[in-house]
C-alpha positions, 0 to 999 in steps of 0.5 A: 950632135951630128956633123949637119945639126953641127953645121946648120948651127954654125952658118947663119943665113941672111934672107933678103928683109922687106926694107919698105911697106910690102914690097916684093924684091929687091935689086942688089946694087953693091957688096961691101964685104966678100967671103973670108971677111969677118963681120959684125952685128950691126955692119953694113954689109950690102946696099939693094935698091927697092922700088922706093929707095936705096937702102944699106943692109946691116948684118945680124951676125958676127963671124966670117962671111962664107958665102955671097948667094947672089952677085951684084945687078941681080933682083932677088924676092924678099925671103931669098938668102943673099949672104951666109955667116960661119958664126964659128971660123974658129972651129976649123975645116967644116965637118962632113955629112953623114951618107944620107940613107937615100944614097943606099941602092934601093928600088927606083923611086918615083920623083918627088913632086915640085912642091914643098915638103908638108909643113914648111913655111916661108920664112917671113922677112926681116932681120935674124930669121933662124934657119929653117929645120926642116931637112929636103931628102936629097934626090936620087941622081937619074942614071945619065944625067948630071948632077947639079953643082952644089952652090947652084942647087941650094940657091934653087931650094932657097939657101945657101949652100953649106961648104961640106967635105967630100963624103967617102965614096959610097958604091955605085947602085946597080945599074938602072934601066934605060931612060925613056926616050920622051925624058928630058934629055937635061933632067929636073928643070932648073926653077925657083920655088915661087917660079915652080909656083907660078908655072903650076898656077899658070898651068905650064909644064916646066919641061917646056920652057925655055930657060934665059936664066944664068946656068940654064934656070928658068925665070918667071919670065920665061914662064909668061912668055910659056904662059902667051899665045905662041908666036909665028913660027918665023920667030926664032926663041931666044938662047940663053942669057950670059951670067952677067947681068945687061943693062940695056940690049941695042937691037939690029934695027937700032932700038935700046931696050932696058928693063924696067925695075926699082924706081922707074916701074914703081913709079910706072905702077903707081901712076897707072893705078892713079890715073885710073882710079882717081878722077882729074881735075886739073885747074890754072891760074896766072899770077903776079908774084912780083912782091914774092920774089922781092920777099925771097930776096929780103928772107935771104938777109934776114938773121931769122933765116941764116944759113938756110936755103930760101927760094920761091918753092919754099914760100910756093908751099907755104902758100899751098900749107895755109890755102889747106888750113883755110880749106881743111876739108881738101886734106882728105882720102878716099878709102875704097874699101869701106866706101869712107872719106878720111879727113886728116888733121895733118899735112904731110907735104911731098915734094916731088923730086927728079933723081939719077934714080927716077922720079921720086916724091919724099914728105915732109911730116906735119908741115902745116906745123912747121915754122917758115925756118922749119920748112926750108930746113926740112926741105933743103935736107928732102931735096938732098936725101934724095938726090944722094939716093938715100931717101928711106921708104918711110918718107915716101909714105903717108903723104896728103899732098904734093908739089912739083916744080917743073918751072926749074926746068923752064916749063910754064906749067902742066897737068900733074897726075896725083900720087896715089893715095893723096888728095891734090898736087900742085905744079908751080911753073916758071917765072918769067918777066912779061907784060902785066896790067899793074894798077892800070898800067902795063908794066913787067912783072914777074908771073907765074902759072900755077896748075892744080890737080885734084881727086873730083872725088873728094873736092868738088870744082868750087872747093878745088877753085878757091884752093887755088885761088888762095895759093895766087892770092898769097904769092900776090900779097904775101903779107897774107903769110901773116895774115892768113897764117 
């Protein structure tokens, strides 16, 4: 066995999983270990931000981590190697690598090309992937330019870099011609394996990019801009980027930029995607829930409901759950690829929730099943999942239907936009005491407006209508919980 097969078998590298449903990368939010820690299967050894939630990475691995690729702050696409384990410490020092036989003096050689070796292929996410056997042969080092640092230049090939003992010293090849004077003066452009793939889609020559990543690399950003109509001449290009990474940048004209990643670009896509897709319809009604207040205040000393969170949200969904049992056909989606409507026979109720993070909107599974005690358990447990950052992304899949409760803020109601994929969602507004004509008298009551906005698709005006006329004929009357539920 050589001192290479030795070493690739004794450090383990952890890639960056797809922690949710397709997703592209991952922020790193905080490390809980360094290197020279020892770890074990199943430790927690990081915790990355998605676009959909927060997540705690265990590590597959038992040993000492030798390496962290990538600091805190940092994006890093699904596959890329994040932490590398010396599954063996106990071995000692790390064995030195045979001279590689492209380091003998041999006939300039042309430079490899920016693709990958034939025959390899991307590792697919998820725990414990086994390193990769497929071996890069090293470059030959170009007379007068600098070699890069070791740690840099793994990272760039997409692994971590492995702690080898200096080689002896190998004889200086025999001195090469000159340099062009049209070679670029700092050698092979500095990029990511899917960057290098981006430029050659787009077309561009990494040559003339300007890099704005840490030590010099060049970004996927700095390949679109490369990639935009040039800018006036006026325009000075931007200098490269410190390490650290900057949350926001003040201008001189006084403006705050900050990028736009995890939940906010999420958020920001999904949105987009929903607004010009699905064709709004948004309806309102005003209702008196005067007896739906009395009724909150009544469950709250009720035994059946101890030690439980009961508010007008909690009796504002159950309304919406039995309205939907009423009027199944409503609990749908629209399926664009096979051109079908998909009539669903479960409610999976999502409740928007405003979070440091964003703007997020976790379900509850089969609600129209759940018991009035159910729900406001799973409920209070949503709202305190996602405040805490903790929500998994299984819990913002599958949803049918949505609540926002912008009335918490003070507002009457509005015209919420659906969450991609779902059916409906209902804005529950303020309550506020005001004039109402209550059994031929002018009287103050409690009263809400309630909006409803639905895909024209799926729902037709008369059937988004009586939906939302059965919501209010509940929290008017929520005998009708009985009734009608």
């Amino acid at each position: 066995m050589t001192a290479s097969t030795a070493n690739d078998q004794r450090f383990r590298e952890f890639k960056m999983p797809d922690v949710g449903e397709g997703l592209t990368e991952a922020e790193i939010l905080k490390w809980y270990v360094q290197p020279g820690d020892t770890v074990t299967d199943g430790q927690v050894v990081c915790e990355v931000e998605t676009a959909k939630a927060a997540v705690e990475l265990p590590i597959p691995y038992d040993g000492v981590v030798h390496e962290l690729n990538f600091g805190e702050g940092v994006t890093v696409d699904v596959g890329t190697v994040i932490i590398s384990v010396d599954t063996d410490p106990g071995a000692g020092p790390v064995a030195p690598a045979a001279a590689p036989a492209a380091e003998v003096p041999a006939a300039p050689a042309a430079p490899e090309e920016d693709e990958e070796p034939q025959g390899r292929q991307a590792v697919l996410v998820g725990y414990g992937a086994a390193p990769s056997s497929t071996k890069r042969r090293p470059r030959r080092q170009q007379p007068g330019v600098p070699a890069q640092p070791a740690a840099l230049q793994a990272e760039l090939n997409g692994h971590a870099a492995p702690a080898v003992a200096p080689a002896a010293p190998v004889a200086a090849p025999a001195p090469a011609p000159a340099p062009v004077a049209s070679a670029p003066a700092a050698g092979r452009p500095l990029a990511k394996p899917p960057v290098r793939k981006l430029a050659k889609d787009l077309g561009i020559d990494l040559a003339t990019v300007a890099p704005t990543g840490p030590e010099g690399i060049i970004t996927r950003e700095d390949v679109y801009a490369a990639a935009a109509p040039a800018p006036a001449p006026a325009v000075a290009v931007p200098a490269a980027v410190a390490p650290a990474p900057v949350p926001a940048v003040v201008s001189a004209d006084r403006e705050r930029r900050v990028p736009v990643k995890g939940v906010r670009k999420a958020t920001a896509q999904a949105m987009v995607a929903s607004a010009f897709t699905a064709p709004h319809v948004t309806e309102f009604i005003t209702v008196d829930v005067t007896r739906t207040m009395k009724l909150v205040q009544e469950l709250k000393q009720d035994p059946d409901m101890a030690g439980l969170r009961v508010n007008p949200l909690l009796l504002v969904a159950k309304a919406f759950l039995i309205a939907i049992r009423r009027h199944p056909d409503v609990n749908a989606a629209w399926d664009e690829a096979n051109q079908e409507i998909v009539y669903k026979d479960y409610i999976n109720l999502g409740i928007a929730a405003a979070t440091p993070r964003g703007l997020i909107v976790p379900n509850i599974k089969d609600a129209g099943t759940k018991t009035l005690p159910q729900l406001a358990t799973e409920l209070a447990e949503l709202v305190s999942t996602a405040r805490e950052g903790k929500t998994s992304p299984a819990a913002m899949s599958g949803g049918t239907v949505t609540i926002t409760n912008v009335g918490v803020f003070g507002v009457d109601t509005g015209t919420p936009i659906l969450n991609p994929g779902e059916s409906a969602i209902l804005a529950f507004g303020a309550v506020k005491l005001q004039p109402w004509v209550h059994k031929g008298k002018v009287k103050a009551r409690q009263v809400t407006t309630l909006a409803l906005s639905f895909d024209h698709r799926l729902i037709d005006g008369e059937l988004g209508s009586r939906l939302l006329a059965d919501i209010a004929a509940v929290l008017e009357q929520p005998r009708r919980l009985i009734t009608w539920g």
